[in-house]
Structures are given as structure tokens and as C-alpha cells.
Backbone as JSON Lines, residues from 0, in Angstrom:
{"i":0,"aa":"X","n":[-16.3,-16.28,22.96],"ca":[-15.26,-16.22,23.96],"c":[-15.26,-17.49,24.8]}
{"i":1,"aa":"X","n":[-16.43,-17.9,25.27],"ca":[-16.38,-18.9,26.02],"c":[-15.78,-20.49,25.26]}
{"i":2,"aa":"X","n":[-16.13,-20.27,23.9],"ca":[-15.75,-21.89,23.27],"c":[-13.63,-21.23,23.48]}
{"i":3,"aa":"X","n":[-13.42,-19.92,23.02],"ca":[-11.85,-19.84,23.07],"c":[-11.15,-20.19,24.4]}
{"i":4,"aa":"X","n":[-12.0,-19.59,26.06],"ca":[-11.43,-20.08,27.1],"c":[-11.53,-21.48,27.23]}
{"i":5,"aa":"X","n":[-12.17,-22.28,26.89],"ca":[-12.7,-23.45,27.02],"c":[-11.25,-24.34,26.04]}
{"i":6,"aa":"X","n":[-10.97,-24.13,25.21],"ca":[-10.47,-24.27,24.4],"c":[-8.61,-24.05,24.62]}
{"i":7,"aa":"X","n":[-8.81,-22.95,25.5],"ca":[-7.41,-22.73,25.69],"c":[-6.91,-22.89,27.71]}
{"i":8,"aa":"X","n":[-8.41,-23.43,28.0],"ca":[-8.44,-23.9,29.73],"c":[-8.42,-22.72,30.61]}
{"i":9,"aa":"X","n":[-8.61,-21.38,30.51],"ca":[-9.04,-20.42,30.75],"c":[-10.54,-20.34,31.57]}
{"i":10,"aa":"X","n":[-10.25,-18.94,32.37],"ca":[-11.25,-18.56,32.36],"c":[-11.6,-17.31,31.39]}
{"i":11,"aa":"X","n":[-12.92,-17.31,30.81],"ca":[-13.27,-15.89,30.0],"c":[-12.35,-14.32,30.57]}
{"i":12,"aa":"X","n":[-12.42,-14.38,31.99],"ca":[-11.89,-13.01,32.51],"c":[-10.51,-12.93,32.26]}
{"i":13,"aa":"X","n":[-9.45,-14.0,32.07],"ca":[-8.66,-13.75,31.5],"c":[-8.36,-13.51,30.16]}
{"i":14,"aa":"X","n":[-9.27,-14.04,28.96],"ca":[-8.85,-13.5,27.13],"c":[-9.55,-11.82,27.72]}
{"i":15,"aa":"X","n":[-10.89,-11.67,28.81],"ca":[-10.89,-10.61,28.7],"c":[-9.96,-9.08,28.9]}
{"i":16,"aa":"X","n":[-9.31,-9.87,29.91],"ca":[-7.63,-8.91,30.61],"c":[-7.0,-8.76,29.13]}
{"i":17,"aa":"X","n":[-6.7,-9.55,28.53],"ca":[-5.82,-9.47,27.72],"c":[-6.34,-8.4,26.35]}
{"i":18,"aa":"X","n":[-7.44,-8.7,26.1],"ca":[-8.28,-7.6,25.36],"c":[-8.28,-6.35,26.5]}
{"i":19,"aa":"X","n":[-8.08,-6.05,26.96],"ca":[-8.45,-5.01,28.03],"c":[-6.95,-4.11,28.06]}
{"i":20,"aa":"X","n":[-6.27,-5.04,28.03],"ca":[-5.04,-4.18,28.3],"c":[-3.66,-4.51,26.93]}
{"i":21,"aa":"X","n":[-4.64,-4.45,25.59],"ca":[-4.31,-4.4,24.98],"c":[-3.73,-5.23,24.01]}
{"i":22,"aa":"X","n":[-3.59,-6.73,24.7],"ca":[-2.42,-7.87,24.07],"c":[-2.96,-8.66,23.08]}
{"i":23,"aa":"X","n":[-4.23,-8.31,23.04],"ca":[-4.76,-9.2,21.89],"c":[-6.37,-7.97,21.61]}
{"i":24,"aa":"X","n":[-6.6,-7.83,20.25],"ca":[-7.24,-6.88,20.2],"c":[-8.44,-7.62,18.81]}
{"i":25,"aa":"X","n":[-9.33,-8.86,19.36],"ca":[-10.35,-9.8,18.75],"c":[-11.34,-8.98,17.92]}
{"i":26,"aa":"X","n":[-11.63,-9.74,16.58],"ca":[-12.89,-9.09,15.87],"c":[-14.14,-9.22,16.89]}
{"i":27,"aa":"X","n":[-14.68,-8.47,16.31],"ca":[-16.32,-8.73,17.11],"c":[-17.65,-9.21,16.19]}
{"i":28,"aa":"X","n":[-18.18,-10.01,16.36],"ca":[-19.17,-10.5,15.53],"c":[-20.7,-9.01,15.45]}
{"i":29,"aa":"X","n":[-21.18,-9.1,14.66],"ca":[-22.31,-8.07,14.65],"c":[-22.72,-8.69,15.82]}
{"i":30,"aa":"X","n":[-23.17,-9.45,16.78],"ca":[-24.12,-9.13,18.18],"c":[-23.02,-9.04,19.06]}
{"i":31,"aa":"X","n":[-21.33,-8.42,18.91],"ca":[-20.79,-7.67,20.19],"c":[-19.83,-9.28,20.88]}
{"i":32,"aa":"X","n":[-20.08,-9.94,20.53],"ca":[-19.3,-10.98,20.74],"c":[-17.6,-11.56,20.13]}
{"i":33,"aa":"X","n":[-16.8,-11.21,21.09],"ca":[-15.32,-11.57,20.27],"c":[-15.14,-12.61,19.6]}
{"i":34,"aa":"X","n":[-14.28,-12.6,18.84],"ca":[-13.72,-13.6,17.71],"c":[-12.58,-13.72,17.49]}
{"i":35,"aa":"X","n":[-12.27,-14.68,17.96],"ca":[-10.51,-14.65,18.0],"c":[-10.17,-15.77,17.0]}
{"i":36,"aa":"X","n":[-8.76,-15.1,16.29],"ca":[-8.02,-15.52,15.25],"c":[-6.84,-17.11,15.68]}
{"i":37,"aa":"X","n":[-6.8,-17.82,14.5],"ca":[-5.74,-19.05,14.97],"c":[-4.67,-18.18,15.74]}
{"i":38,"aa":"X","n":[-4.18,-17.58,15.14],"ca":[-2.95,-16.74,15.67],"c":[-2.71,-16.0,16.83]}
{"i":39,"aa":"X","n":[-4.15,-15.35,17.42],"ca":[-4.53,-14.53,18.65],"c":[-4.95,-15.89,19.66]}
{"i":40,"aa":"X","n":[-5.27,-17.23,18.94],"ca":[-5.44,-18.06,20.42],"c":[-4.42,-18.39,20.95]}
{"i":41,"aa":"X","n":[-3.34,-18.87,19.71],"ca":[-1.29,-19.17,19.82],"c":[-0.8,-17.96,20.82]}
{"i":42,"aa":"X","n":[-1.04,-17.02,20.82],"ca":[-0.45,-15.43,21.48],"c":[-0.98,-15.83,22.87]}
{"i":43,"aa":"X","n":[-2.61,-16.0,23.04],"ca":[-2.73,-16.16,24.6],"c":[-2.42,-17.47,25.15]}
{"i":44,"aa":"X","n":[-2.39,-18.32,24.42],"ca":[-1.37,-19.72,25.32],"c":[-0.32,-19.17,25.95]}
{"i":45,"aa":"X","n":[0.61,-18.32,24.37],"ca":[1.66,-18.33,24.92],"c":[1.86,-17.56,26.52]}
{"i":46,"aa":"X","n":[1.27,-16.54,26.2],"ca":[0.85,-15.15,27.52],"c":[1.06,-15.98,28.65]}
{"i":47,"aa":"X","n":[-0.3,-16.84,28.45],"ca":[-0.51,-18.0,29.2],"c":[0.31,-18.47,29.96]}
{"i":48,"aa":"X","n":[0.87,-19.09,29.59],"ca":[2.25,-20.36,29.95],"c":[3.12,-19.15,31.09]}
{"i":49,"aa":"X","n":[3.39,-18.09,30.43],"ca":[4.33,-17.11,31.19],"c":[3.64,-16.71,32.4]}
{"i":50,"aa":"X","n":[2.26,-16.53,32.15],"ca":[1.77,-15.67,33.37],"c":[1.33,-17.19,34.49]}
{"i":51,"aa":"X","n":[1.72,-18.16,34.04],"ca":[1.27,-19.28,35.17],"c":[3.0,-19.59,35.56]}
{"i":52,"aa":"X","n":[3.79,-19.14,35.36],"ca":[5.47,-19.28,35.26],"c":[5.55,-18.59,36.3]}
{"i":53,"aa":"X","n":[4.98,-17.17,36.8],"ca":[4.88,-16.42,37.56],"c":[5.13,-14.86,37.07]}
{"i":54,"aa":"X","n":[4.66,-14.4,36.02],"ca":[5.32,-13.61,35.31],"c":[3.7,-12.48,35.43]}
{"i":55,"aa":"X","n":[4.2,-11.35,35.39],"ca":[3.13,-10.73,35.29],"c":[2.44,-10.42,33.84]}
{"i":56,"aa":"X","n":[1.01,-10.14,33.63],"ca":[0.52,-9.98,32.43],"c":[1.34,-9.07,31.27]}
{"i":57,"aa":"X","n":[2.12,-8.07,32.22],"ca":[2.5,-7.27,31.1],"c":[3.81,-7.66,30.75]}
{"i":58,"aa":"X","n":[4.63,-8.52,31.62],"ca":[5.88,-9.05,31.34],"c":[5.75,-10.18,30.32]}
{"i":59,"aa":"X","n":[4.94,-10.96,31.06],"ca":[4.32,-12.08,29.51],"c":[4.59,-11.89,28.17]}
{"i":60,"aa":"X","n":[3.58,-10.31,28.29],"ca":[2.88,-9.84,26.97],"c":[4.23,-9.3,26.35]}
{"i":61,"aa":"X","n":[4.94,-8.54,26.97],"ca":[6.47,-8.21,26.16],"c":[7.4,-9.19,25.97]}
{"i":62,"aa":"X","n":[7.47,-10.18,26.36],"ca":[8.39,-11.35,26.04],"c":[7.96,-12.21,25.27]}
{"i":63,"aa":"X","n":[6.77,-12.16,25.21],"ca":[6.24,-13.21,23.85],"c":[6.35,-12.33,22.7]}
{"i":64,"aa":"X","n":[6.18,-10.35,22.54],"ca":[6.1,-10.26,21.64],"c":[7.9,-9.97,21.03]}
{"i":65,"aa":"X","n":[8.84,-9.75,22.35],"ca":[10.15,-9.72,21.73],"c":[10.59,-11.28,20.85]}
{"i":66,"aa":"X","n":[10.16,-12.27,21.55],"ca":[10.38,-13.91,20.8],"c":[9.47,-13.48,19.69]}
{"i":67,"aa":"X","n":[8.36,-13.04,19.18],"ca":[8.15,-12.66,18.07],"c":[9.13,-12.36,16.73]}
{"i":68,"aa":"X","n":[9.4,-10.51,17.43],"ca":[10.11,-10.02,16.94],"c":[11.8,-10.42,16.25]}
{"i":69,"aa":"X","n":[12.1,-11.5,17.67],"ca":[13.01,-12.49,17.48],"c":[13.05,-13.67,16.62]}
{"i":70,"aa":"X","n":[11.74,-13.91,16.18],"ca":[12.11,-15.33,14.85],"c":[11.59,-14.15,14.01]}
{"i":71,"aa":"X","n":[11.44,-13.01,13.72],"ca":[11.18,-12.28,12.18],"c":[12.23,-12.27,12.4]}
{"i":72,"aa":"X","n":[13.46,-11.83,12.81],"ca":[14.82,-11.43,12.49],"c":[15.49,-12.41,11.98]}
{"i":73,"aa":"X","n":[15.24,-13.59,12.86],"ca":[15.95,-14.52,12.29],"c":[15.78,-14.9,10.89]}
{"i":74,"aa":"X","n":[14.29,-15.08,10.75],"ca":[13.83,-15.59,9.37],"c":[14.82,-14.3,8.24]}
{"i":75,"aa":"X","n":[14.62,-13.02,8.74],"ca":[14.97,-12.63,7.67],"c":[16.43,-12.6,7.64]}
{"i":76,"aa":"X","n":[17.24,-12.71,8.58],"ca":[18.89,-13.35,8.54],"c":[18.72,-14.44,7.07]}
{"i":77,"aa":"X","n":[17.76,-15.33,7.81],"ca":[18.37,-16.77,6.69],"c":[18.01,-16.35,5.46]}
{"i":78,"aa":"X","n":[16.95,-15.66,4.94],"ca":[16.41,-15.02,3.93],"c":[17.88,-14.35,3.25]}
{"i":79,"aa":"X","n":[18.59,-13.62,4.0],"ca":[19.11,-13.04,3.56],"c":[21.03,-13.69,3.09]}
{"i":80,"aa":"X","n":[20.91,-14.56,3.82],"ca":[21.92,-15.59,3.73],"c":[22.2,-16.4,2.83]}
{"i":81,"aa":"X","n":[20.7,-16.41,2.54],"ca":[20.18,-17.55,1.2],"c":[20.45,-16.79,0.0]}
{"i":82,"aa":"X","n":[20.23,-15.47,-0.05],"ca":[20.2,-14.86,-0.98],"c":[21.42,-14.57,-1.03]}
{"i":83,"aa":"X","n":[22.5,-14.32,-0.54],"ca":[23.74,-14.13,-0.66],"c":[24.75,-15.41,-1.18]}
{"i":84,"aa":"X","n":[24.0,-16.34,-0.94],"ca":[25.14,-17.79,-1.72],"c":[24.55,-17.8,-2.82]}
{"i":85,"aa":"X","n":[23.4,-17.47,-3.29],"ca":[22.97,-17.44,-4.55],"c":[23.52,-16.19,-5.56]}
{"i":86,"aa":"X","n":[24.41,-15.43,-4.39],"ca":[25.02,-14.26,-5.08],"c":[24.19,-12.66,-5.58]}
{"i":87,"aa":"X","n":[22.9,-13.03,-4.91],"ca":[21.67,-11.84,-5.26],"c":[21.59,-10.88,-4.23]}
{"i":88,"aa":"X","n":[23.05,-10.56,-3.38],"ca":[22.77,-9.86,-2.55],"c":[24.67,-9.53,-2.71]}
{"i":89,"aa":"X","n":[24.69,-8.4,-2.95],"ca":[26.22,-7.91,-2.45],"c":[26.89,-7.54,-1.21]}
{"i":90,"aa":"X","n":[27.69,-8.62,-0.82],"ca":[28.02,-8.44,1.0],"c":[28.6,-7.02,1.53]}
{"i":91,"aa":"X","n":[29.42,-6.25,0.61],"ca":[29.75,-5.44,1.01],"c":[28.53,-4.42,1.39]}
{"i":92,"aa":"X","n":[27.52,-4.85,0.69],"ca":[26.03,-3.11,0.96],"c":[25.91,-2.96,-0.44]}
């Protein structure tokens, strides 16, 4: 934990909030020590950035994960766009 706060300019008590109240949920090494993923350090920047914006932890935590939810949609729009000029998708349904 300490090389991830260090790493992401943190203090430890904050990746711990965030494990605590759910927003990031880190492996644990056999001696009890978290382990956080490329992807779970990207999530608490982002948290990050919002909750120094003035945003509260849990507002953060839902707006980073709706912008989530928001480029899967997109991706799968173009996915599906792509597949339709290629003619592998019938527009009507």
C-alpha cells in the first residue's frame, strides 16, 4: 500500500477509504497486505482528481464509474457501427 500511495501522492488512509467503502476492492498478499491492480491505481487517480475538485468520495466514486460505463457504450456503438457497414448486422433488428 505504501509503494501505491507513494506512487499515486496519497496518503495510505486514503486507498484505505476507498477499500473501506467499497470503490476499489485490492488482492491481498498471504501476509494481509493489499495489492493493487494497473487498473485499480487508474480508478483511484481518477477518484482522486474528483475528490481534490471538491467532490465527495462517494460522488467521485459514481462519476468515474458512470464515465466508465460511458466509454463501454460507446465502444460498443462503434463496434456496432462497424459491423453494420460491413453489412453483419441488420439495421432494422
Amino acid at each position: 500500500m505504501g509503494q501505491a500511495a507513494e506512487l499515486l501522492e496519497v496518503q495510505p488512509a486514503f486507498l484505505r477509504s476507498l477499500d473501506a467503502a467499497g470503490v476499489l476492492t485490492p488482492q491481498r498478499s498471504d501476509g494481509g497486505h493489499r495489492r493493487y491492480s494497473r487498473r485499480q491505481l487508474d480508478l483511484a487517480a481518477r477518484v482522486r482528481t474528483l475528490f481534490d475538485e471538491g467532490m465527495t468520495l462517494d460522488a467521485a466514486a459514481r462519476i468515474v464509474g458512470l464515465q466508465d460505463e460511458l466509454d463501454t457504450a460507446r465502444a460498443r456503438i462503434t463496434t456496432l457501427e462497424a459491423d453494420e457497414r460491413r453489412g453483419r448486422v441488420d439495421p432494422g433488428g
